[in-house]
C-alpha positions in Angstrom: -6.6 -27.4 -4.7 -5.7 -27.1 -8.6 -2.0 -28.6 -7.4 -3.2 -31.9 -6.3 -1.3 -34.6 -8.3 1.2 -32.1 -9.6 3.1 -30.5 -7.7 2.9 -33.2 -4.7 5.7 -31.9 -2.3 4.0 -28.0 -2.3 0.2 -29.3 -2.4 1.3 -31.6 0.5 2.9 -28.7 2.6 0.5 -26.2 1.6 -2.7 -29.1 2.9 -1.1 -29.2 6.1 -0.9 -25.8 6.8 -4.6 -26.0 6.0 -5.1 -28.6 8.2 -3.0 -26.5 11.1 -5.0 -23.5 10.7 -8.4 -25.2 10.8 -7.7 -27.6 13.8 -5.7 -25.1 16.0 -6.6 -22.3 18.2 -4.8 -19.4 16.9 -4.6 -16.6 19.6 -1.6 -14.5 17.6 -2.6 -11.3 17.8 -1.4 -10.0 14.2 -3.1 -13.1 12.3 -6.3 -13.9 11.1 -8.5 -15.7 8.2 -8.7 -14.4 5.0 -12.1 -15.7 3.7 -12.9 -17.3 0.6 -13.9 -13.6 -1.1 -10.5 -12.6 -0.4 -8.6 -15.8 -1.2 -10.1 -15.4 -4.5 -9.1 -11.9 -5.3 -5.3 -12.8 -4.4 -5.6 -15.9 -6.3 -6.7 -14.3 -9.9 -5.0 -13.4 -13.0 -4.5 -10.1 -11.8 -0.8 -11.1 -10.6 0.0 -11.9 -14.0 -0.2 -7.9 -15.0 2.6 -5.2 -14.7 1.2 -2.1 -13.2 4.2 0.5 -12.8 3.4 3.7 -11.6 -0.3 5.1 -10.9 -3.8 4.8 -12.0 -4.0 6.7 -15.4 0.1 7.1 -15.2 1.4 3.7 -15.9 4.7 2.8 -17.1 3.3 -0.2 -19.4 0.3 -0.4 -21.7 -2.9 -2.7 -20.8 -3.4 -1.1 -17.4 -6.8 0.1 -18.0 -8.9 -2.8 -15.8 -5.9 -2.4 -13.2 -6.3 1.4 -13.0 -10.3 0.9 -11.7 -9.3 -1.5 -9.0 -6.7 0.3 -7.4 -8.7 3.4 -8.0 -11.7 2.0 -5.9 -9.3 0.6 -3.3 -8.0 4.1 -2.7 -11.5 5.2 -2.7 -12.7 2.6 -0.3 -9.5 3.0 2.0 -10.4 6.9 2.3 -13.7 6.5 2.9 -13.3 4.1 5.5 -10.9 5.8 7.7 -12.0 9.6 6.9 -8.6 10.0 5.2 -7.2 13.0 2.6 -5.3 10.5 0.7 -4.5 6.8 0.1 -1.5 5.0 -1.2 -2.5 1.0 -1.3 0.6 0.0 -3.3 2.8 -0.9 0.2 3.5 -4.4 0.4 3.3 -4.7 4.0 3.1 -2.4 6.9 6.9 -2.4 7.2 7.0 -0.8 3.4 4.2 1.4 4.5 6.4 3.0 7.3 9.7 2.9 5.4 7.5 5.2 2.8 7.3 7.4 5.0 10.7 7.7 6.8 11.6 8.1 3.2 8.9 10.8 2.4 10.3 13.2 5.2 13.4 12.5 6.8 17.1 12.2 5.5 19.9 9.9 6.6 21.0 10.6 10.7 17.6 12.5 11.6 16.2 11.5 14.9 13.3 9.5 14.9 11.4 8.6 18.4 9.3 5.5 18.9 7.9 3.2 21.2 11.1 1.1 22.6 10.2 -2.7 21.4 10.3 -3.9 24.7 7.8 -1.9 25.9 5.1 -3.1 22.9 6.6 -1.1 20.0 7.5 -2.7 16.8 11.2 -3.2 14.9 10.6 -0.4 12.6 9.7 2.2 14.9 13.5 2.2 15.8 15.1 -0.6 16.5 18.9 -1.5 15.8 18.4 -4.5 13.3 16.0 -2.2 11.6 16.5 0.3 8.6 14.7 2.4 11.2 17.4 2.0 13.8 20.2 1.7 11.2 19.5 4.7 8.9 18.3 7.0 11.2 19.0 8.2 15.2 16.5 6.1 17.2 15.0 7.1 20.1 12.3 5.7 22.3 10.1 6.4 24.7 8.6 3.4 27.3 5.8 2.5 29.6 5.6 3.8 32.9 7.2 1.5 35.8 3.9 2.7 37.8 1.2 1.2 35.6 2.5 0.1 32.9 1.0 2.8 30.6 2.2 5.6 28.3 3.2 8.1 30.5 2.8 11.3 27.9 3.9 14.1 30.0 7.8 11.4 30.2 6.7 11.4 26.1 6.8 14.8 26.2 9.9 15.3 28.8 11.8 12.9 25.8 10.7 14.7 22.9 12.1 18.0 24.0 15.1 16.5 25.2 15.8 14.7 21.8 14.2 17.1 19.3 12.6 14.4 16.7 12.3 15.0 13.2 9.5 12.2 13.6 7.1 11.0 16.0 5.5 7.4 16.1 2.6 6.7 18.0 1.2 2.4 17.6 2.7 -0.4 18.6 2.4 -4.1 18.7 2.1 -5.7 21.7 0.4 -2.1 24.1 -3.0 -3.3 25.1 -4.6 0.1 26.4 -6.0 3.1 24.2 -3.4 5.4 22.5 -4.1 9.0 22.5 -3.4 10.3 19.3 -4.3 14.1 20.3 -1.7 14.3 22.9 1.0 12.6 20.4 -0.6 15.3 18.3 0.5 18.0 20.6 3.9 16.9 21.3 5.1 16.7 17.8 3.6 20.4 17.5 5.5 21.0 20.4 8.8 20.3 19.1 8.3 21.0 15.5 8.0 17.1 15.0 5.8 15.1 11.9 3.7 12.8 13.8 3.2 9.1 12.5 0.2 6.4 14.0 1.0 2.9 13.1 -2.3 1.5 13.4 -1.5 -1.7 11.9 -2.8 -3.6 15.0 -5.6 -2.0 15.7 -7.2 -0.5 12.2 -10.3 -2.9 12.4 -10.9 -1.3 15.5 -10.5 2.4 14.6 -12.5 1.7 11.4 -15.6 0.3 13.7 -15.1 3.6 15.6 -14.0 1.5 18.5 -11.0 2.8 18.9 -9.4 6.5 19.7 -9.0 7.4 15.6 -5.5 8.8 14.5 -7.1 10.4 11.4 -7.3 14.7 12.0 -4.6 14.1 14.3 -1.4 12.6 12.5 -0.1 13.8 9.8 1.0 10.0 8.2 -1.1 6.6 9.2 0.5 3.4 8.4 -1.8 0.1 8.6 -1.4 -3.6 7.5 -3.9 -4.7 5.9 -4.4 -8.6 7.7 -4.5 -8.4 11.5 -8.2 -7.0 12.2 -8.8 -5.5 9.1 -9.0 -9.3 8.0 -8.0 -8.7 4.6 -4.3 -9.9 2.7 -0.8 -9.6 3.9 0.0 -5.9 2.7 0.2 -2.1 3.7 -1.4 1.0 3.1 -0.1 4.6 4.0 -2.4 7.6 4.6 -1.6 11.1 4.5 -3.3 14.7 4.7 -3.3 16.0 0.8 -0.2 17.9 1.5 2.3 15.0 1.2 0.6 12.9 -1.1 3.4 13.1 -3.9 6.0 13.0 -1.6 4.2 9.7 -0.1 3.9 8.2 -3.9 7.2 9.2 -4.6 8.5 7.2 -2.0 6.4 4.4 -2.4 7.0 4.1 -6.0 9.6 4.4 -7.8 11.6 4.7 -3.9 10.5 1.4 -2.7 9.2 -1.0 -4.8 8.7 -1.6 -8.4 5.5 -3.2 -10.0 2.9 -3.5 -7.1 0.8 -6.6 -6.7 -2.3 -6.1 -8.5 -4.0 -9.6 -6.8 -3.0 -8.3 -3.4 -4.4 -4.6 -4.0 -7.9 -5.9 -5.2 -8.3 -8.6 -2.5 -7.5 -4.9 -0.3 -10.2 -3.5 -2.1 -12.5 -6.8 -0.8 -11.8 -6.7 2.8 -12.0 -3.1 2.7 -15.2 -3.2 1.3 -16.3 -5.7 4.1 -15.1 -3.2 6.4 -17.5 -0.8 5.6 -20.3 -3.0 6.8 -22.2 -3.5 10.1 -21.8 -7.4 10.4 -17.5 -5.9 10.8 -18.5 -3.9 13.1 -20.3 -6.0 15.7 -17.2 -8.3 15.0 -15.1 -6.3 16.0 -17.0 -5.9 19.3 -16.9 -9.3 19.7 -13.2 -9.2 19.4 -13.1 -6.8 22.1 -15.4 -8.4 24.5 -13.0 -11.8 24.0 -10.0 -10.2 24.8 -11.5 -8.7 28.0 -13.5 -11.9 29.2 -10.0 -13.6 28.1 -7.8 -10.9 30.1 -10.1 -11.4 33.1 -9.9 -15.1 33.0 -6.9 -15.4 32.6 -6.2 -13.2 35.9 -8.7 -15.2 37.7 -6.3 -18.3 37.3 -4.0 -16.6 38.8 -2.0 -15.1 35.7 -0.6 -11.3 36.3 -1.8 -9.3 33.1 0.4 -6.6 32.0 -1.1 -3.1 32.3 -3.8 -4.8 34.6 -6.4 -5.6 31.3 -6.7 -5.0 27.6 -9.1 -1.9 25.9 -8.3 -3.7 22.5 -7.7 -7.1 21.3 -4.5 -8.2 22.9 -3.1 -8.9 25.8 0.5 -9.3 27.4 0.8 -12.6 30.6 3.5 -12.2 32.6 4.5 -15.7 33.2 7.2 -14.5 36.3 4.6 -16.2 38.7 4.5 -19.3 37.5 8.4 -19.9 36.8 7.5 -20.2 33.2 9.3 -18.6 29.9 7.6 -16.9 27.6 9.3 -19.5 24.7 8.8 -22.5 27.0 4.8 -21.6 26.7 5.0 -20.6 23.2 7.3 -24.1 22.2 4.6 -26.4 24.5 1.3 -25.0 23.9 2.2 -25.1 19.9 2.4 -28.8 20.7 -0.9 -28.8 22.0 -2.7 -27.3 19.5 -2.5 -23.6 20.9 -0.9 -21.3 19.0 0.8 -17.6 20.7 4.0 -15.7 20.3 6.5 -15.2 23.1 6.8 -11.8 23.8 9.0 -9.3 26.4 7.3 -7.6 28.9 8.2 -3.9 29.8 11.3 -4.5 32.0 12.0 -8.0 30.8 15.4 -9.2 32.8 15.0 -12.0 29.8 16.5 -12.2 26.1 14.0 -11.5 23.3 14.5 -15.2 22.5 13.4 -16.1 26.1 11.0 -13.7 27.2 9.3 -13.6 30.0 5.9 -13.2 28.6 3.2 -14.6 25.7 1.3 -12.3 23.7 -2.6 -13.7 23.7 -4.9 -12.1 21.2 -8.7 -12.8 19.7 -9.1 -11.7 16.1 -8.7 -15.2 14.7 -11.1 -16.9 17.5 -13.1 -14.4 16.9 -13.5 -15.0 13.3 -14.4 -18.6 13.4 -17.5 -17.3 15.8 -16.3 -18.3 19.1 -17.0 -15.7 22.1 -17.4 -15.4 25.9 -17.4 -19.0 26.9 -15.1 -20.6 24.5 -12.6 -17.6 25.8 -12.8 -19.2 29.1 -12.6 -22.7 28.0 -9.3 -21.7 26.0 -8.0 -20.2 29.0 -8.5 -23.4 31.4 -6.7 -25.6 28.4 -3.6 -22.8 28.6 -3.2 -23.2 32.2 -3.1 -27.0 32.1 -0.4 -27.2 29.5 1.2 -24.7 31.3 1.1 -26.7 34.2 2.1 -29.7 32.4 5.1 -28.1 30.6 7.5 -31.2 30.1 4.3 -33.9 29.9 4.4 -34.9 26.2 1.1 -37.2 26.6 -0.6 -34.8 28.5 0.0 -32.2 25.2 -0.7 -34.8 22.9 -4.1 -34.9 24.5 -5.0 -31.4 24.5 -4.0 -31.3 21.0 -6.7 -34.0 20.3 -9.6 -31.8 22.8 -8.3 -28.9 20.4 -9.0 -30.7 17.2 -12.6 -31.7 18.6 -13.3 -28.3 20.2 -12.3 -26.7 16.6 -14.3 -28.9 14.5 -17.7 -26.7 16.6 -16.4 -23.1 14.7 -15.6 -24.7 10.9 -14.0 -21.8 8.8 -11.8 -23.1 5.9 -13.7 -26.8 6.4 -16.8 -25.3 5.0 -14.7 -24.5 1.4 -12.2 -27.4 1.4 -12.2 -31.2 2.1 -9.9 -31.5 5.0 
């Protein structure tokens, strides 16, 4: 790190985190590694460069090298998702989605999403949310029965609140989503149909997923998460709203986009496209499952009874745990996951009453099958040993040890 003996208080922090993300199991379902192909790209000159507006339609001169990259990112992010159109200029999924609300709807219209509770995410509707603030939020939930979309109660919602918008994705829903049927709903009731695929777009670009593309008329992804690329957005659209989709991006939005982050797109896009990503995301897959099952078999109540993608929901109500209790003492032993809220949580968002496990991240560093159930075994023993500060001082040392057999960042940095 160029910082070292410079800047000593950031190059300190910023070893640390290194050190974090290389010695910990990180089972967070929207995070991941960025390798060294894409740390580069986001690390170049490129953010030095104003880049207003589009390719060929720039606001400031010098553009001409900048125009080619985002060009082939937009190429590369069409081709690898079968889509009309492609704006990459989104900062993050969140900008991707406000695009477009922005693109289609007006101030007050109704808007119905996935209620967060049930696995949807803040800007599908919720209250703190422009999306819940600007516009008339409704939701629709899981079903009490199975804990699955129940679309005919989808339907039975849509008709009753006549949305201008539909939103199909979410961030903590575990089963396949069936874009076709949110597809027929919105035609339904005269509705434009959104997927948010920012969880799962690895997945639907391996073809291992239900794909959203023919079906919605606006897909919103991140860009990190499986796709295993930077922290950003991109927003897809049939050809018919792509001006009102750049429009909104830009000038609506944001200003100058980031021309470090777009290329290091255009790099794990590009990786994407490849077979090696595609047996990874298999891999990611078969961990979540073998995890799920494991997980069950210690006695663990799984929400929606198992996982078709790469996360999971425990419902720690059997073990008289909290979901931030968990999160607080397995982050002390090495093990990192998010608190979450289960669909009919009788506890706070800041309490929870479950933990949200996912594999993308273990998966990168190469670990499958049996390290899923050796991760498992270490969850239940902290879990066990909530209040024991030794006890998770020596799983964080088994954690360190058990890390150092999968070296990612190790392998490019002396830590």
């Amino acid at each position: 790190m160029k910082l070292e003996g410079k800047d000593t208080k950031i190059f300190e922090l910023m070893r640390r985190e290194l050190d974090r993300e290389e010695y910990s199991l990180i089972l967070i379902a929207s995070e991941n590694y960025a390798d060294e192909d894409v740390l580069a790209a986001q690390g170049c000159v490129l953010t030095n460069k104003y880049a207003e507006g589009y390719p060929t339609k720039r606001y400031y001169s010098g553009c001409t090298h900048l125009d080619e990259i985002e060009s082939i990112a937009i190429e590369r992010a069409k081709e690898l998702f079968g889509a009309e159109h492609a704006n990459v200029q989104p900062h993050s999924g969140s900008s991707a989605n406000m695009a477009v609300y922005y693109a289609v709807l007006d101030r007050g219209d109704t808007v119905l999403g996935m209620d967060i509770a049930h696995g949807g995410h803040l800007t599908h509707g919720a209250k703190p949310s422009f999306s819940g603030k600007w516009y008339r939020a409704v939701s629709y939930a899981v079903s009490e029965k199975d804990e699955m979309l129940d679309y005919d109660e989808i339907l039975a919602v849509a008709r009753k609140e006549r949305p201008k918008l539909i939103i199909a994705g979410a961030s903590a829903y575990s089963k396949f989503i069936d874009f076709k049927k949110f597809r027929e709903i919105a035609d339904e009731v005269g509705a434009y149909f959104m997927a948010d695929i920012a969880h799962i777009a690895g997945l639907v670009a391996a073809g291992l997923h239900p794909s959203p593309f023919g079906h919605a008329h606006f897909v919103t992804t991140t860009t990190h998460k499986t796709l295993r690329g930077p922290r950003g957005g991109i927003v897809f659209c049939n050809q018919e709203f792509a001006k009102k989709i750049d429009s909104a991006v830009f000038p609506g939005i944001q200003g100058g986009p980031l021309m470090h982050v777009i290329a290091a797109k255009a790099v794990a896009l590009h990786q994407a496209m490849t077979e090696e990503f595609k047996q990874y995301q298999k891999q990611i897959i078969a961990n979540a499952k073998y995890m799920a099952k494991c997980m069950a078999d210690l006695g663990f109540r799984i929400v929606s009874g198992g996982t078709d993608n790469h996360l999971f929901l425990v419902d720690l109500t059997p073990k008289n745990v909290t979901g931030n209790e968990a999160q607080v003492s397995l982050e002390a032993s090495g093990i990192m996951v998010n608190k979450n809220l289960i669909p009919f949580d009788t506890r706070s968002p800041g309490i929870t009453s479950g933990i949200r496990l996912g594999t993308p991240a273990v998966t990168t560093r190469g670990m499958k099958e049996k390290e899923m159930e050796i991760i498992c075994v270490m969850i239940d023993a902290v879990l066990k040993n909530l209040n024991d500060r030794s006890f998770m001082e020596n799983t964080r040392a088994k954690v360190r040890e058990f890390c150092k057999g999968f070296p990612f960042y190790s392998r490019m940095y002396d830590i």
